[in-house]
N, C-alpha and C positions, 0 to 999 in steps of 0.2 A: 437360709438360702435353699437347702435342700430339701428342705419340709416343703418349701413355698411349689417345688417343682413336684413334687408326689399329690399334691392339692391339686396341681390342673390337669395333671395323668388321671388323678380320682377324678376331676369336676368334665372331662372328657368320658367316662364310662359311663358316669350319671347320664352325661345327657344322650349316649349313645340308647344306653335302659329307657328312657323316659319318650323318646322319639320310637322306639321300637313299639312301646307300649302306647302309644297314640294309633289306634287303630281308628277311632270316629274321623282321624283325620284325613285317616289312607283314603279310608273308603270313601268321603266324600270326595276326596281328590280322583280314586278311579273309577267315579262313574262318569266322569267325563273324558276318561279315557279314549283317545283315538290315532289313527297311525298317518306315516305319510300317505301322500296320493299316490291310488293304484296306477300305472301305463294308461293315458289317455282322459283318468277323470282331469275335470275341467278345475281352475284353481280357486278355492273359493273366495270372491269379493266382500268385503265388510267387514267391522270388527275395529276395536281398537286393542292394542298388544298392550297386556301392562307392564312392564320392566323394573325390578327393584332393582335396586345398585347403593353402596356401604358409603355410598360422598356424595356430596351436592358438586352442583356445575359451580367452577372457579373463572369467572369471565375473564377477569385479566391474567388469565394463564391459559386462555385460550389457544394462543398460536406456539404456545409452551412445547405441542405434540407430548402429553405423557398418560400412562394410564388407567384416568380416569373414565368410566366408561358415560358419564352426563354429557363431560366433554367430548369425547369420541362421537358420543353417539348423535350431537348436535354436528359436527364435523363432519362426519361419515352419510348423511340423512337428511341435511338441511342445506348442506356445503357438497360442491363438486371439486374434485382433483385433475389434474389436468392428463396425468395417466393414472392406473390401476396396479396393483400386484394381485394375481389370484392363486391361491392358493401355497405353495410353497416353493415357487416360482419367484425370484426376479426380475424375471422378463416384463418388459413395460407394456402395457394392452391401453387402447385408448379411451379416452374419457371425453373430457372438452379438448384437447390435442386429439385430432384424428391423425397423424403423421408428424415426420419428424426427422433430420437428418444432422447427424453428428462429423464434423469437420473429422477429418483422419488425425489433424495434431491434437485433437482433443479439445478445442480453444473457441468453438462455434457451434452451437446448437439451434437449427433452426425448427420451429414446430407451425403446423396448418392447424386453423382451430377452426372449431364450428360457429356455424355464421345463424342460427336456430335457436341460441338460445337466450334465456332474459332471467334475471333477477325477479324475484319474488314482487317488486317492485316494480316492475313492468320495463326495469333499464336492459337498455343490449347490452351483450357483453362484448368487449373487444379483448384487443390485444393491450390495452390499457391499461385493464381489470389485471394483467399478467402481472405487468407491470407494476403494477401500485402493492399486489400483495407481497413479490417475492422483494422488493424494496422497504414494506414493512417489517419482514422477518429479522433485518438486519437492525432495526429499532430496538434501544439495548431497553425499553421500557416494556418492552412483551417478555424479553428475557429468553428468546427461542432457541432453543437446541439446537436447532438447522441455521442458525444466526451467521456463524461459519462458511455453511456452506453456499449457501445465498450469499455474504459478501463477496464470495470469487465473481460473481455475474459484475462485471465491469460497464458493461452499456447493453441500452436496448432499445430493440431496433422495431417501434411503434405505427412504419409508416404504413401500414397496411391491417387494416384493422381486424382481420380473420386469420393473421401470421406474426409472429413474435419472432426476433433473431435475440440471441443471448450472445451477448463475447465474454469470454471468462477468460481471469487473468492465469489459469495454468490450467492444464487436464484436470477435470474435480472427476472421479470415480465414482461418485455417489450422489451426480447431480440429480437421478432418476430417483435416486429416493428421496430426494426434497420434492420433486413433482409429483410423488407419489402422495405425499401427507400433508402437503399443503393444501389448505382451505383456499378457493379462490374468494376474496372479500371484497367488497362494495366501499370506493372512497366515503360515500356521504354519508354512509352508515356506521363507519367505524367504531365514532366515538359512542354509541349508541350501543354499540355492541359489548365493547367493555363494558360498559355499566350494566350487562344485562339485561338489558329494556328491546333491543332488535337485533336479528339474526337474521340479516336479509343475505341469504345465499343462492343458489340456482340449483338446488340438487331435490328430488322424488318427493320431500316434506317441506311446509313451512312448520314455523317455528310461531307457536300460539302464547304461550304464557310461559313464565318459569317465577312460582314463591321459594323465597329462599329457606333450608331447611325442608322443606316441603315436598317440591316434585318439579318437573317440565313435562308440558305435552306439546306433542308436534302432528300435525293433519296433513293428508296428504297432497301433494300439489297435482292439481286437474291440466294445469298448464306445461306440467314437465317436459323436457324435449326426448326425453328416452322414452321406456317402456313406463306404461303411470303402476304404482306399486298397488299392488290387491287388498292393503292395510286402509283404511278408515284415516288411521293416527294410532299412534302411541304416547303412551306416557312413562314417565321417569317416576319413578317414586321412591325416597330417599327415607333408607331403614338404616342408620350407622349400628344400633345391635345385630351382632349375628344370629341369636336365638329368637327373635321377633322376625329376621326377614327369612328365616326359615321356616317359622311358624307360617307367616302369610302365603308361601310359596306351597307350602303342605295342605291349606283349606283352602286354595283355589283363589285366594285373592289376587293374586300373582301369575302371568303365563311366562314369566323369565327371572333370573336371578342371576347378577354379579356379586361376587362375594360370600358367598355359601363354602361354609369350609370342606375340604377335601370327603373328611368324615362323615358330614351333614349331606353332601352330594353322595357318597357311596349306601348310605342308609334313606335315600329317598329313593334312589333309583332301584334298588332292593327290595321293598316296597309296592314298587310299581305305580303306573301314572306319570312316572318321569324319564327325562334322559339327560344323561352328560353327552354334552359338548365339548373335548378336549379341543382345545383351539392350535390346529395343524396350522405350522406356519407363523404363528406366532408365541414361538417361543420367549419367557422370560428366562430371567437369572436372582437365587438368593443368593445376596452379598452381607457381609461386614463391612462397612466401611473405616477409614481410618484419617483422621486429622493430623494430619503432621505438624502441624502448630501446636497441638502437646508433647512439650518437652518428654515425657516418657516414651512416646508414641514415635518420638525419631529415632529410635534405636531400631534397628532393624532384624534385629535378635528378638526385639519383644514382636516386633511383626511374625516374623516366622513360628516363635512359639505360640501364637492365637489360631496360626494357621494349622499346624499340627496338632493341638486339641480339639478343635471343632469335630465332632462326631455328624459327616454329612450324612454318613448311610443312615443315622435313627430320624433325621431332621425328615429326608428322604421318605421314610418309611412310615416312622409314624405319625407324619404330621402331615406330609402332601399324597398319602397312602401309594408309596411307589409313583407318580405322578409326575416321573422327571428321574434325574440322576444324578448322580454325586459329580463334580468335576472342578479343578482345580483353576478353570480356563473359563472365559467368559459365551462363548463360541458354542451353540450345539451343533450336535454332530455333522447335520447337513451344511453345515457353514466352509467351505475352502479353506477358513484358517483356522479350525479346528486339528488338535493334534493328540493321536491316542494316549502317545506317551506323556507330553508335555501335562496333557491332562488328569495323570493321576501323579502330578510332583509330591502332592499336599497329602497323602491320608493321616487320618486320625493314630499318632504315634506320643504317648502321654509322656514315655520316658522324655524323649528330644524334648518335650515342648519344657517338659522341667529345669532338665540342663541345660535350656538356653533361658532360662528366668532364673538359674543359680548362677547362672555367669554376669549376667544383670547385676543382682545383687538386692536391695529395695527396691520392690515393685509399689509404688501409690495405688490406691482405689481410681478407677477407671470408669466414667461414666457410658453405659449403652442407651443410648434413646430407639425407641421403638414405637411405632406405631398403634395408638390403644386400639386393643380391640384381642377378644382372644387367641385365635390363631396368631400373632405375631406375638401376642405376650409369651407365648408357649414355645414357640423359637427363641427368643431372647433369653427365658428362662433354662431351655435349655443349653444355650451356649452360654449363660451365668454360670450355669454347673461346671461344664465343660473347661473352663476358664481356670476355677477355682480347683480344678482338679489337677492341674496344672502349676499353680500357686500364685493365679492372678486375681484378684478380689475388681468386681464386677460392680457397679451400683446402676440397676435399672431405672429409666426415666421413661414413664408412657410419654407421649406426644401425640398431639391430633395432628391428622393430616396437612393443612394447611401449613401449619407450621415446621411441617418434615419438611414440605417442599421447599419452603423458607429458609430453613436449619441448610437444606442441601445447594438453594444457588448460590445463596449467601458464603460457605464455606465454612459456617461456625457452628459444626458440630461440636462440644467441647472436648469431647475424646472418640467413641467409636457409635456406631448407628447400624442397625438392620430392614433392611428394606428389600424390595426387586427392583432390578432394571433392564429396560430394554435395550433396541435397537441391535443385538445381538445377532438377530435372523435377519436384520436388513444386511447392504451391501457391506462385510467389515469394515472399511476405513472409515464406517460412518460412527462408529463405536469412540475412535481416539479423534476426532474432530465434530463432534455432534453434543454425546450424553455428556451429563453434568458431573458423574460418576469418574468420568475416564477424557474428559477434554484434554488433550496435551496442554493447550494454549491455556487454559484454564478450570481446575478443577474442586470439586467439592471437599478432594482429601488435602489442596494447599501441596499437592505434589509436584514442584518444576524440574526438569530434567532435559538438557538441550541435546540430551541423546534419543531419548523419547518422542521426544518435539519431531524429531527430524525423521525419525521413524516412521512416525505417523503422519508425515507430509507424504514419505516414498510409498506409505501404502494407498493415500488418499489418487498420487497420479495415476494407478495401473487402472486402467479403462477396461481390460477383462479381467476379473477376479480370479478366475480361474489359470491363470500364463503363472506357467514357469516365475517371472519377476515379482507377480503377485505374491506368491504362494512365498518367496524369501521374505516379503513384506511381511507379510502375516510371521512368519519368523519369528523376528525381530521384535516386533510387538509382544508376542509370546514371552517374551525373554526379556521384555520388560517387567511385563505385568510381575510375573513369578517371581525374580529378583528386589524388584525395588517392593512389591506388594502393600501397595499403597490402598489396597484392598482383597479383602480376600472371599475368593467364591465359594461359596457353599455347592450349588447345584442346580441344573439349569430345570426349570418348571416348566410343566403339560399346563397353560391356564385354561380353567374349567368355568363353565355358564352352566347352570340348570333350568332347564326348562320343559313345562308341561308337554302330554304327548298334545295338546291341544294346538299348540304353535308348531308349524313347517316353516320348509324354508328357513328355517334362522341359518344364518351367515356370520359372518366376520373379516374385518379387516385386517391388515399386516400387523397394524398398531393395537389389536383386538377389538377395536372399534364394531359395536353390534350395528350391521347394514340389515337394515330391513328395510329393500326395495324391493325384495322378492318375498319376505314373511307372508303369514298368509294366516289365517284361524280357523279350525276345524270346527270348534265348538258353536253351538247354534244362538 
């Protein structure tokens, strides 16, 4: 186990030596070298952005909201939301809602939409289109995170086809952030959609082809009702090696990169020709997750002892190079229900984590499923160590993606799992009523607690996040998480895109979804 872990610490230097030592590479990448636009120059039209990304688009997990960036990026580019979030902001900015007004008991949302705009398809959109989508989300066969919180919407009020009224059945706190990430979708297209065959949305791209394993490319829509975006199209192109989509990203075949590991981003940008992107505002979190439906696993002694062995500061350091922080709390720091103290309960203390596996007594082998692919191998591996130094014997399981998400709604991990999650930087109470990770009502770790429950219902009514009542909400939650630790955080993540100096404008959304309605291409 511990050889296995000095192999990717070595197979990590290798390839740090071997990337340094591609100079033919640099250098064809920095002669195309160029920077943003001066004050006044004009933005240049043309071009198609090529984008890699480490996953293929998953159609029927489309309305899923998780992040994949094929998904995002068809969602964010192809698809309108009916508000915005910019930047690390909250605040709701409009989209297809120009206006909006929320009853004082919390229990009436009414919104003005735009009367200009039409599906790729040539359909208007109404208040209909509202209708029909946030009605889908609650469809258990999409399986949506925001499932939740779209069921509060109790009726809707259609009779005006450029206005929508919502009645919900109590104050939801986080109904702006379902209008933020919601896709608005197309009845007659639906089922087309799933299957991945049409992606007829209203938003700056239509939606051209998508081969599976292969790629998506999107063109840009002439008919948009907004500003028409400076991009040609873009394409998606689907690298699941990390050392191949760095390679492509390195000779220019590439002007963007999802998934480029922390190290592979700080040795391109080093380099020169490139830039990180640390995506502000959309913060992740690494977690362990934990099944409570293994009988070893309900002991909550052995939970605490996994959590005081985890070494987050090395995970931290050497594997997201400083790119985040260690924390015991799910919440970064800009969040209301972040809490300084509360957040460092957990450090890494080996004695504790012993003496509460010798009070145990026989600890069983414990399976971690992980994500294949380097970088998560190399976190796993080191929390196998980490584990073991402790006195709990680890048995690692790669996993392809697909199947993590599987492993996660389903609920049958068979012991513990490492992965990120979000929704953290959205409105908190969307964390204990939304993700799959931390649902009260339902979750990945088989965790029920009717104190929980109830918790996260009083943090879902506070309508400001930031009031006094909130902020006891957030509390409480806190004081779940840490206690019962039905998961344990590692450290909240900076997520990083690489992309050439050849692309401006690159953006992103809350969800990190790549928005290029503004992108633009320098290179000739």
């Amino acid at each position: 186990m511990f050889s296995r872990l000095l192999l990717s610490v070595s197979a990590l230097a290798a390839v740090a030596a071997l990337l340094t030592g591609c100079t033919s590479a640099v250098a064809l990448q920095k002669a195309g070298t160029a920077t943003e636009l001066e004050p006044g120059q004009e933005v240049p039209v043309g071009g198609t952005a090529r984008i890699g990304v480490d996953r293929d688009l998953v159609p029927a997990s489309f309305l899923f909201i998780t992040n994949n960036p094929v998904n995002g990026g068809v969602a964010a580019n192809v698809f309108d939301t009916l508000v915005s979030y910019s930047g690390g902001s909250l605040e709701p900015h409009p989209r297809l809602a120009t206006a909006w007004q929320l009853s004082g008991d919390g229990r009436r949302l009414e919104l003005t939409l735009r009367d200009d705009v039409r599906f790729h398809n040539g359909k208007q959109f109404t208040s209909a289109d509202v209708a029909f989508t946030l009605r889908t989300l609650t469809d258990p066969g999409w399986n949506a995170q925001f499932r939740r919180t779209a069921a509060t919407i109790t009726a809707f009020d259609t009779s005006d086809p450029f206005r929508i009224g919502l009645t919900l059945a109590q104050p939801t706190g986080n109904i702006f952030d379902l209008l933020s990430v919601a896709p608005i979708i197309d009845a007659q297209t639906l089922a087309r959609l799933k299957e991945g065959r049409e992606f007829n949305g209203t938003g700056p791209f239509r939606f051209v082809s998508w081969q599976p394993k292969v790629g998506l490319s999107i063109r840009r829509n002439d008919d948009y009702w907004g500003a028409k975006a400076p991009l040609d199209g873009a394409t998606f192109t689907v690298v699941t090696d990390e050392q191949a989509l760095v390679t492509k990203l390195r000779t220019g075949q590439l002007d963007a990169a999802y998934g480029v590991s922390p190290l592979d981003a700080e040795l391109a940008v080093s380099r020169g020709g490139f830039r990180s992107h640390l995506l502000e505002g959309s913060e992740g979190n690494q977690y362990v997750g934990i099944n409570l439906a293994n009988p070893a696993l309900r002991d909550v002694r052995l939970r605490q002892a996994i959590a005081y062995a985890i070494d987050r500061d090395r995970i931290l350091t050497d594997v997201y190079r400083g790119n985040g922080y260690a924390s015991s709390l799910p919440w970064p720091r800009t969040s209301p229900a972040y809490n300084e103290q509360d957040a460092g309960t957990y450090r890494r203390d080996v004695d504790r984590a012993r003496a509460l596996v010798a009070e145990i007594g026989t600890v069983p082998p414990i399976p971690l499923n992980y994500q294949a692919g380097r970088t998560d191998r190399i976190i796993a591996e080191i929390i196998q160590s980490n584990l073991a130094d402790a006195g709990i014997e680890v048995q690692l399981v790669p996993t392809d993606a697909a199947q993590m998400l599987s492993l996660l709604v389903a609920g049958r991990f068979p012991g513990l799992w490492v992965v990120q999650h979000g929704f953290a930087q959205m409105t908190p109470s969307t964390l204990a009523v939304a993700a799959y990770p931390f649902n009260a009502a339902k979750n990945a770790s088989n965790f029920v607690d009717a104190g929980y429950q109830a918790h996260a219902v009083a943090a879902w009514k506070q309508q400001d996040p930031t009031s006094p009542e909130a902020i006891a909400a957030y509390r409480a939650l806190n004081r779940d998480l840490l206690d019962a630790l039905f998961l344990v955080e590692i450290g909240v993540i900076q997520p990083e895109v690489v992309t050439s100096t050849a692309i401006g404008g690159f953006a992103w959304t809350r969800t990190i979804d790549p928005d290029l309605r503004s992108a633009y291409l320098l290179r000739s």
